[in-house]
N, C-alpha and C positions, 0 to 999 in steps of 0.2 A: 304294687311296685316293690321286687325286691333288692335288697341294700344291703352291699357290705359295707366294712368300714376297716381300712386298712390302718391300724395305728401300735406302733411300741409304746407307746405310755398309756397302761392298762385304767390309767382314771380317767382322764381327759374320753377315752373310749367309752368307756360305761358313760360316764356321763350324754356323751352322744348319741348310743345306742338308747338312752331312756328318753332322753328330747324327741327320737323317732318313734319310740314305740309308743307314748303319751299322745303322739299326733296321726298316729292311725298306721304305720307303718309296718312293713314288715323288714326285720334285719335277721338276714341269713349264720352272718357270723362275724367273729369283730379277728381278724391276720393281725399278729404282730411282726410277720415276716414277710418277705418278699415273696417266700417258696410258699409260705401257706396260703396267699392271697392268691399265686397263680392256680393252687389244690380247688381253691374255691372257685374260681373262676372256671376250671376246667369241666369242675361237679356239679355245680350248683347254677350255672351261671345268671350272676345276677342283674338286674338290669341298672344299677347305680354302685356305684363306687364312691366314699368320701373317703377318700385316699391323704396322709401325711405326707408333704413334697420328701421331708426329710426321714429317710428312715435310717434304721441302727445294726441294719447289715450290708450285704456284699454290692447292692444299687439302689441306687435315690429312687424316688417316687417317680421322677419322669422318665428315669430308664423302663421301669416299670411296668408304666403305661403305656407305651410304644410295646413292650411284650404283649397286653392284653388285647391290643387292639391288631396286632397280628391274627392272634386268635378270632376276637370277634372286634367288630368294624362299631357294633350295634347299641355296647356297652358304652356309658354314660359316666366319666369320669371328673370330678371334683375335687381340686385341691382342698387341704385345709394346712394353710402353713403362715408362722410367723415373719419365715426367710424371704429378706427381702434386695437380695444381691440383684445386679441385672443380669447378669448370665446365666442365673438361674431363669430368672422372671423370662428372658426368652428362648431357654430350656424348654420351659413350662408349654407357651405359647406352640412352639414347636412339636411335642408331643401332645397336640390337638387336645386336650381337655374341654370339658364343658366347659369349666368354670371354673373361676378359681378366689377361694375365700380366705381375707386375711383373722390371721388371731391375734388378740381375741376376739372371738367371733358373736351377734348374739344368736339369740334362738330363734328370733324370725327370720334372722338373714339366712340362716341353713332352711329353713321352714320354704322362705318367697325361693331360694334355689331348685330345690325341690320341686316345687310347682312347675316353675319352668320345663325344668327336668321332663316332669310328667304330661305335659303339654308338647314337647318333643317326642316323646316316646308315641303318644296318640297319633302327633300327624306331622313326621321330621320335616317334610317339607317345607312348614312354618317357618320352622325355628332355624335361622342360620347362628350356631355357634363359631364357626370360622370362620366368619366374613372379617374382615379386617375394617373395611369401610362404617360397616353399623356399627362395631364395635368401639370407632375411633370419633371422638368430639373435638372438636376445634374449636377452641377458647383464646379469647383474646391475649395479645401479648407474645402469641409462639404458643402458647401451653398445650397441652392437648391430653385429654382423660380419655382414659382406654376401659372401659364399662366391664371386659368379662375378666382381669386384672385385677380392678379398681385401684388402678395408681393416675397417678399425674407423670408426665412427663413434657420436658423442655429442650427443645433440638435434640429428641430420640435419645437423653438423658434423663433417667428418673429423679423428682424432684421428692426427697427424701422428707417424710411429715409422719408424724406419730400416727398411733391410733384413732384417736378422736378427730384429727385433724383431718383425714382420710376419709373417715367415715358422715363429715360435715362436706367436704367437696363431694363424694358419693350422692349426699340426697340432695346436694342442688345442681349437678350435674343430672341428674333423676327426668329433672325438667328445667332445662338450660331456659334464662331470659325470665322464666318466671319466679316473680317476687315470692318466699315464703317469711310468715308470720311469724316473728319472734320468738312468742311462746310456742307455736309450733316445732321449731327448731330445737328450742329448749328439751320440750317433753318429747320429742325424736333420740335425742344424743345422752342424756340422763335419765335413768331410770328411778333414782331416786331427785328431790328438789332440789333446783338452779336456779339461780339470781341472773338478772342480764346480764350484769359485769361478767360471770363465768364465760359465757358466751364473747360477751368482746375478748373478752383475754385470751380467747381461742384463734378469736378472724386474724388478732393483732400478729396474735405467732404465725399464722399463714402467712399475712403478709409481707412479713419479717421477713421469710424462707421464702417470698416467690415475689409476687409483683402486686403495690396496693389498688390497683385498677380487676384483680380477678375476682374478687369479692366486691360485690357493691352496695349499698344502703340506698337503702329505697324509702325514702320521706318519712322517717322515726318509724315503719310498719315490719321493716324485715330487711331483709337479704335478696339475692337473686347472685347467679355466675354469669355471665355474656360469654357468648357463640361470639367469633371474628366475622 
């Protein structure tokens, strides 16, 4: 599978270009321009795209994309962006992307994308990336987690939550109703060691910022999200 990587911040780039090359990958070239990404496209054409929503010339990332995919229909395109506006976010949607990852990102979540990626590539008919329905959870309260996004949102309003916070609704949204283990959660969301209290101090700012019934505690063992 070959992979470009569309990015103006030539570190952030390398860095990603070595997390793929380290995992077996091949990366065709790293565009820090719109015009060089569409060069590459034209030449090269590659079958993955990790594309920056926000780029640092004449069109964003999802103008972009709608370019490439005139060309080719076939090509498999990945956000990677921190921007977290809504008119962007269904910009984004709009311009059919795979997928779309927030930053910071880690190295598995580009790694399990990928996979996907390439599991489409074998046999598209699997994989619906556009479905809106499989895409869309239904959480109690109104809420509703949108999987290829990964946000939260309330009455078709995004419910605005940090990094970690995000990324903790993400894996129990993973498997909605089912309980996860404490310390599992823990060693999921930190890479280095965390105390429980870290972890409560996270669900608590959740619940702050949305509603105390989304998060629920399951008999001192863990956590779980409820489906409506």
């Amino acid at each position: 599978m070959n992979i470009l990587i569309v990015e103006d911040e030539i570190i952030p780039a390398t860095y990603l270009k070595k997390i793929l090359i380290n995992a077996g990958y091949s990366v065709i070239g790293i565009a820090t321009t719109s015009q060089k990404a569409m060069e590459f496209v034209l030449e090269k054409r590659p079958d993955v795209i990790l594309m920056d929503i926000m780029l640092k010339d004449n069109i964003s990332g999802t103008q972009l994309a709608k370019e490439i995919y005139f060309y080719d229909k076939n090509i498999i395109i990945i956000f990677l962006t921190a921007f977290s506006d809504n008119e962007m976010i269904e910009d984004a949607v709009e311009s059919k992307a795979f997928s779309y990852l927030l930053k910071p990102y880690r190295d598995r979540e580009i790694l399990a994308t990928l996979e996907l990626a390439k599991s489409h590539l074998r046999n598209p008919q699997k994989v619906t990336h556009h479905e809106n329905v499989t895409n869309l959870i239904e959480l109690i309260d109104g809420y509703r987690y949108h999987k290829e996004l990964q946000r939260l949102f309330l009455n078709n309003h995004e419910v605005h939550l940090g990094a970690k916070e995000l990324e903790l609704i993400k894996l129990l949204c993973s498997h909605p109703n089912i309980s996860f283990e404490i310390e599992y959660i823990v060693d999921f969301l930190w890479d280095i060691p965390k105390n429980q209290q870290t972890l409560r101090s996270l669900i608590h700012r959740i619940r702050e910022k949305t509603s105390p019934n989304l998060i629920k505690n399951v008999n001192k063992f863990g956590y779980k999200i409820s489906t409506k």
